[in-house]
C-alpha positions as CSV (number, residue, x, y, z in Angstrom):
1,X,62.9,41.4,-28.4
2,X,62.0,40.4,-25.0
3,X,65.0,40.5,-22.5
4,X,65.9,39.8,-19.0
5,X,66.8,43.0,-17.4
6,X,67.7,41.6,-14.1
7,X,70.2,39.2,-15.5
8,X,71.8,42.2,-17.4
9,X,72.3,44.2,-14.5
10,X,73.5,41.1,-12.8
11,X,76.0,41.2,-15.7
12,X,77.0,44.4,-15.4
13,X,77.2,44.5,-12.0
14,X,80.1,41.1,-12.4
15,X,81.7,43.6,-15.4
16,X,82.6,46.4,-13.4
17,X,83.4,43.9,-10.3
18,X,86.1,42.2,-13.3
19,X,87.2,45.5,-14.2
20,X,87.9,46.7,-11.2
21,X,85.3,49.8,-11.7
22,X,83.4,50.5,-9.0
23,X,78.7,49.7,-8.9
24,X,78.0,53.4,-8.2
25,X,74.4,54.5,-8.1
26,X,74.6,56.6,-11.2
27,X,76.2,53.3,-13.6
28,X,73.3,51.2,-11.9
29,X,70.7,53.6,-12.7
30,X,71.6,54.5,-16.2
31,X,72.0,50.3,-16.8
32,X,68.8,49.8,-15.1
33,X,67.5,52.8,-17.9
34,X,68.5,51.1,-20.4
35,X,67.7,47.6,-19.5
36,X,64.1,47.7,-18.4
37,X,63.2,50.4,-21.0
38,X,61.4,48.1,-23.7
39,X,62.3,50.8,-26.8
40,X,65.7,52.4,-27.8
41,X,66.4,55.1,-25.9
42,X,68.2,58.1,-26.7
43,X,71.1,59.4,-24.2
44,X,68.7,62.2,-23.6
45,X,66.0,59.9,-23.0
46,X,68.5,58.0,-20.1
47,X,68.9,61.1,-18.9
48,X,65.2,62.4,-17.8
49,X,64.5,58.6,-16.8
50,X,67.3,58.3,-14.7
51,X,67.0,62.3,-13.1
52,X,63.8,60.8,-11.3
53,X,65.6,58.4,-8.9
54,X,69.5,60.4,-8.9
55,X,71.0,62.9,-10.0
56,X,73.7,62.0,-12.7
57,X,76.0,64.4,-14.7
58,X,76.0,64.3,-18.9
59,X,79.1,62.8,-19.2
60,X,78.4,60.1,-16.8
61,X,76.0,59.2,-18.9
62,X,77.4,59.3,-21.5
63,X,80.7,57.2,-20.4
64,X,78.0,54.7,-19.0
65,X,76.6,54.1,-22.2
66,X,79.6,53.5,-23.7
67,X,80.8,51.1,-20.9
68,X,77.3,49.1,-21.4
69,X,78.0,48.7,-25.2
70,X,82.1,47.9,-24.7
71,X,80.8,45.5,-22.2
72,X,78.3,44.0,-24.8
73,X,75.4,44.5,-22.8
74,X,73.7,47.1,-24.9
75,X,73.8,48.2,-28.7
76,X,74.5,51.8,-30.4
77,X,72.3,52.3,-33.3
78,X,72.2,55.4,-35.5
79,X,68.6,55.6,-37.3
80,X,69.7,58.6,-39.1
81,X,68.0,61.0,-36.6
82,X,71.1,62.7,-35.5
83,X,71.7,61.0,-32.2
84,X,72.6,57.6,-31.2
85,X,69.7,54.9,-29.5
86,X,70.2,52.8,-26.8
87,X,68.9,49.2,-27.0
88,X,69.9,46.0,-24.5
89,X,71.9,43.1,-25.8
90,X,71.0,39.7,-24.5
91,X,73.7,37.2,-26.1
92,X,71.7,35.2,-28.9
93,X,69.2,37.4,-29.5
94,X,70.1,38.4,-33.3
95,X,67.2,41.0,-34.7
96,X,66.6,43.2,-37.0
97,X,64.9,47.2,-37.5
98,X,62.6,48.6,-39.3
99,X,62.2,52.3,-38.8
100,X,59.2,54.8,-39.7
101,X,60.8,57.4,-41.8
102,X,58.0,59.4,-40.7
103,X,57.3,59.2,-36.7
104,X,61.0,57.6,-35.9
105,X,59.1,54.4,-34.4
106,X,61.5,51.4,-34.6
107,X,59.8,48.2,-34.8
108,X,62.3,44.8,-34.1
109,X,61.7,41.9,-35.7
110,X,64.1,38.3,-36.6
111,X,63.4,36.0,-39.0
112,X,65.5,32.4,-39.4
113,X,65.6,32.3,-42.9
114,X,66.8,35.6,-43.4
115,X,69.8,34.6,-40.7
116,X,70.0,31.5,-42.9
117,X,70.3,33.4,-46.0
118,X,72.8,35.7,-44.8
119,X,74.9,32.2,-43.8
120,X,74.2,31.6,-47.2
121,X,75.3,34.9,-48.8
122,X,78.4,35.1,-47.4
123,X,79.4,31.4,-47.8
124,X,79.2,32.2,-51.7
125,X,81.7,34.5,-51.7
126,X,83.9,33.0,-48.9
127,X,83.0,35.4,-46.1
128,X,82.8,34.4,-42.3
129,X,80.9,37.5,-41.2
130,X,80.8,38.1,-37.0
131,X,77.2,40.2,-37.2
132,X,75.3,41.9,-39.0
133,X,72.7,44.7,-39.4
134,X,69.6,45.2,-41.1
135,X,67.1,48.6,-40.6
136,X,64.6,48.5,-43.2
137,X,63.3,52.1,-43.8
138,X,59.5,53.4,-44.6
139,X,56.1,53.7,-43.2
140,X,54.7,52.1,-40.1
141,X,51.1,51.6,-40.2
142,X,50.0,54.2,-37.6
143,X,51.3,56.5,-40.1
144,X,50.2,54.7,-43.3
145,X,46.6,55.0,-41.8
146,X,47.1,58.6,-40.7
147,X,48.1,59.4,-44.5
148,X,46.4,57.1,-47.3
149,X,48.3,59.0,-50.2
150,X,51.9,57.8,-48.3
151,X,50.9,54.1,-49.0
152,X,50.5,54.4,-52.7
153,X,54.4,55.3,-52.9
């Protein structure tokens, strides 16, 4: 899903400002990482992008990442790989995954009537649910046409 990286770090930027945290170089970097990456990024993945412009301890980015995600700016996902991904958050925006089981690509998609039905779903049992997630596992195509046998599962 497309989203506006500028009026995230704007965002974050008026966060810290409201938290009384202050806009250092490494936050802004590690933000800017994460916002204008256009793929889920792993912390390690912040890291080498971010060493190209300043140099930024482990930890900081690690307590950056966190911040970004308490401040609702950017998502945690955990697509079974054994490390968390990075993705930006703009408000309204609900999507959905589905992850190659093979070459780890994650491919976002959203779909109204599957919202609708999940409105649907929970109303027949007398559920108000806040959000929701969906990663649909398998094979992307790249790696259906690289092996024919895996499509016939």
């Amino acid at each position: 899903m497309k989203v506006d990286g500028t009026k995230l770090l704007e965002e974050f930027r008026r966060h810290l400002a409201d938290h009384n945290l202050p806009a250092t170089q490494q936050r802004l970097a590690v933000a800017e990482a994460v916002f204008f990456a256009g793929e889920h990024l792993s912390a390690e993945e912040v890291s080498r992008r971010v060493a190209k412009r300043v140099a930024v301890g482990t930890a900081t980015i690690y307590r950056t990442l966190d911040l970004l995600v308490r401040a609702g700016l950017a998502k945690e996902h955990d697509f079974g790989e054994g490390f968390k991904r990075y993705e930006p958050l703009a408000p309204g925006q609900a999507h959905e995954h589905c992850i190659c089981s093979s070459c780890g690509r994650v491919t976002e998609f959203a779909n109204d009537r599957l919202e609708r039905m999940i409105a649907l779903l929970a109303e027949e049992v007398e559920f108000r649910p806040h959000h929701h997630r969906l990663e649909v596992y398998g094979l992307c195509r790249s790696c259906q046409q690289a092996n024919p046998l895996a499509r016939a599962r």
